[in-house]
Steps between C-alpha positions, in 0.01 A plus 500: 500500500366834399676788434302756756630883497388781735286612181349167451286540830359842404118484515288570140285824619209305352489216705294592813275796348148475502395173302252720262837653395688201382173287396220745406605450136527229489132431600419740205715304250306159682174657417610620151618132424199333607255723296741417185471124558117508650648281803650723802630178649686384170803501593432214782526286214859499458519241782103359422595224755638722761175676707491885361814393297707540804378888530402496878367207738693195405609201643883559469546112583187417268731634202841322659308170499426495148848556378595152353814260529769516437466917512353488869904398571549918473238564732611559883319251700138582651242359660163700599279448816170610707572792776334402802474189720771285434721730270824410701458148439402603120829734463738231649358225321593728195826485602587178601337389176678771270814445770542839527666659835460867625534748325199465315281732327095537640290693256146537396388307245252763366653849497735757324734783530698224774209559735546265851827322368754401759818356538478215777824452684387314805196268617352795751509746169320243305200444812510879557464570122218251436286635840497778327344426161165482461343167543403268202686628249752384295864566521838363413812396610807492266836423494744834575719535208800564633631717181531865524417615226130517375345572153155570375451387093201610321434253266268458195368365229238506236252186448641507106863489592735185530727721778418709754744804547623684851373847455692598834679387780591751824711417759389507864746544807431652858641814624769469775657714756876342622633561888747739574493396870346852639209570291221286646237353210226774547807749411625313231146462330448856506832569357474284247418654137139307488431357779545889638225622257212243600590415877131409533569210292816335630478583877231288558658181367797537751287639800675291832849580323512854459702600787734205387852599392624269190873415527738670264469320163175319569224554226157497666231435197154696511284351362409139406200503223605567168221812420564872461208572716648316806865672410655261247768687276447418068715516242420450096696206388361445179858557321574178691271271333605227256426233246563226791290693786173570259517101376553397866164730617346416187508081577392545835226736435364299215440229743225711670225411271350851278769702699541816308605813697660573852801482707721247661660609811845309559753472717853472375816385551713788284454681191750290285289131552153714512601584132578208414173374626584318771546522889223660598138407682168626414320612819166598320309554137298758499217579242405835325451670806904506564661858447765533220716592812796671332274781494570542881892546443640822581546685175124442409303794420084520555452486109777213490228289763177603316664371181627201626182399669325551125695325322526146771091535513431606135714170402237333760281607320572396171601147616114488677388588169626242344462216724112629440525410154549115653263487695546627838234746663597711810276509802501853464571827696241432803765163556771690501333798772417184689856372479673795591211611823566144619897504475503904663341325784665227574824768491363710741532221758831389399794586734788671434738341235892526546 
């Protein structure tokens, strides 16, 4: 388990200003980088057999597929479907095949940020949660990892290197309020020290239990998905990685053919096995368009996040570069507008994620 104090759940102050804030360097530094390497959609080639390199509008079960034996053992078990007629039968096929029972986790299968995921405790959530997906698109179902502790690992490596390296790994946890037995769950949200500061975020997610009143002693989680922007608390744990964790990540990423650069997200079972590299399942792998997340924690400063997001892409970069010099071509910067229009879309119409 975690170690969560009442300072732990403070919110960064950069984490729900205006995007232009956080990103609009970032999009300078982009531009810069491209006119250095006369390719603005270089970088995609850290991951050349990933679509954009895994910067917007992939298929997170295409990636998941291609992981090989015997590493596809650390992966949580999937399988991905068609929305529309016949998605029931599709989703408990799934799990009768994978032999999976509820809870289960639904989530698109192109998307970011933990847009439309939801935990799937009952048959009526699972029809209700599928009627409201758009139809004939892809999605996922997946095991529920029963582990409470979750992990984000940037990992990465350069085409001329034997060993890839973990350049970061944050923890993820949800904030909490706990039951005295008076306050009812609106109250205790509002008094809590985050949850307090961005109501507008957490009330929703409990809306039909806000005038509930948790026992003494009972801890009533807030969120489900593990992403700041949908209330997820970080924490740099970088200190915590070893020799046995970056070998374990590094085998299991090598088995995704020309995998460079990006993050695993994890589940895991305590901090003690997770170091030794061990007890833990990988929920996704995500390309170059996964955030260095420790730069959400709460100590992080606005120059802390700009330099953090140049130095994850400007290694991108350089790895794109490379894998140039063997060959690969991107598909350029009009793919990549394409990518992301198409993936914003699809977004819009996705429901509201747990």
């Amino acid at each position: 388990m975690l170690d969560r104090s009442p300072e732990d759940s403070e919110a960064n102050p950069w984490e729900f200003v205006s995007p232009w804030i956080v990103y609009g360097p970032l999009v300078i530094f982009w531009i810069m980088m491209g006119l250095r390497y006369r390719d603005f959609a270089i970088a995609t080639l850290a991951n050349p057999h990933i679509p954009t390199g895994g910067l917007c509008g992939e298929s997170k079960s295409g990636i998941l597929a291609r992981l090989r034996a015997p590493q596809s053992f650390w992966i949580a078990p999937w399988q991905a479907f068609m929305t529309g007629k016949g998605s029931i039968r599709h989703a408990t096929d799934a799990m009768e095949r994978l032999d999976l029972s509820f809870p289960v986790v639904l989530k698109p299968d192109i998307g970011c940020k933990g847009a439309g995921v939801r935990l799937i405790r009952t048959m009526d959530r699972l029809e209700e949660t599928l009627a409201l997906y758009p139809d004939d698109i892809p999605v996922m179902i997946q095991k529920f990892i029963p582990y409470e502790c979750e992990a984000g690992i940037f990992y990465s490596r350069l085409p001329t290197e034997s060993e890839g390296q973990i350049l970061s790994m944050t923890f993820k946890s949800s904030p909490f309020v706990t039951g005295d037995g008076v306050s009812t769950l609106h109250e205790l949200i509002l008094g809590h020290p985050r949850a307090g500061k961005l109501p507008h975020i957490y009330l929703p997610r409990v809306k039909g239990r806000l005038d509930d009143i948790p026992p003494r002693g009972e801890v009533v989680p807030l969120v489900f998905t593990g992403n700041h922007s949908k209330g997820s608390l970080f924490r740099d744990a970088t200190h915590l990685v070893t020799p046995a964790l970056t070998r374990r990540i590094d085998s299991i990423l090598r088995a995704l053919p020309d995998f460079h650069h990006g993050r695993v997200d994890l589940r895991f079972a305590s901090i003690e096995t997770l170091r030794e590299g061990r007890g833990f399942q990988i929920i996704e792998v995500n390309g170059i368009g996964s955030e260095p997340i420790q730069m959400w924690a709460p100590e992080a400063t606005l120059v802390s996040i700009w330099r953090t997001q140049f130095r994850f892409y400007g290694r991108a970069f350089k790895i794109g570069a490379l894998m140039r010099q063997r060959g690969f071509r991107s598909k350029g910067a009009f793919d990549m507008l394409r990518q992301w229009r198409r993936q914003s879309a699809l977004i819009a119409r996705y429901p509201s994620s747990d």
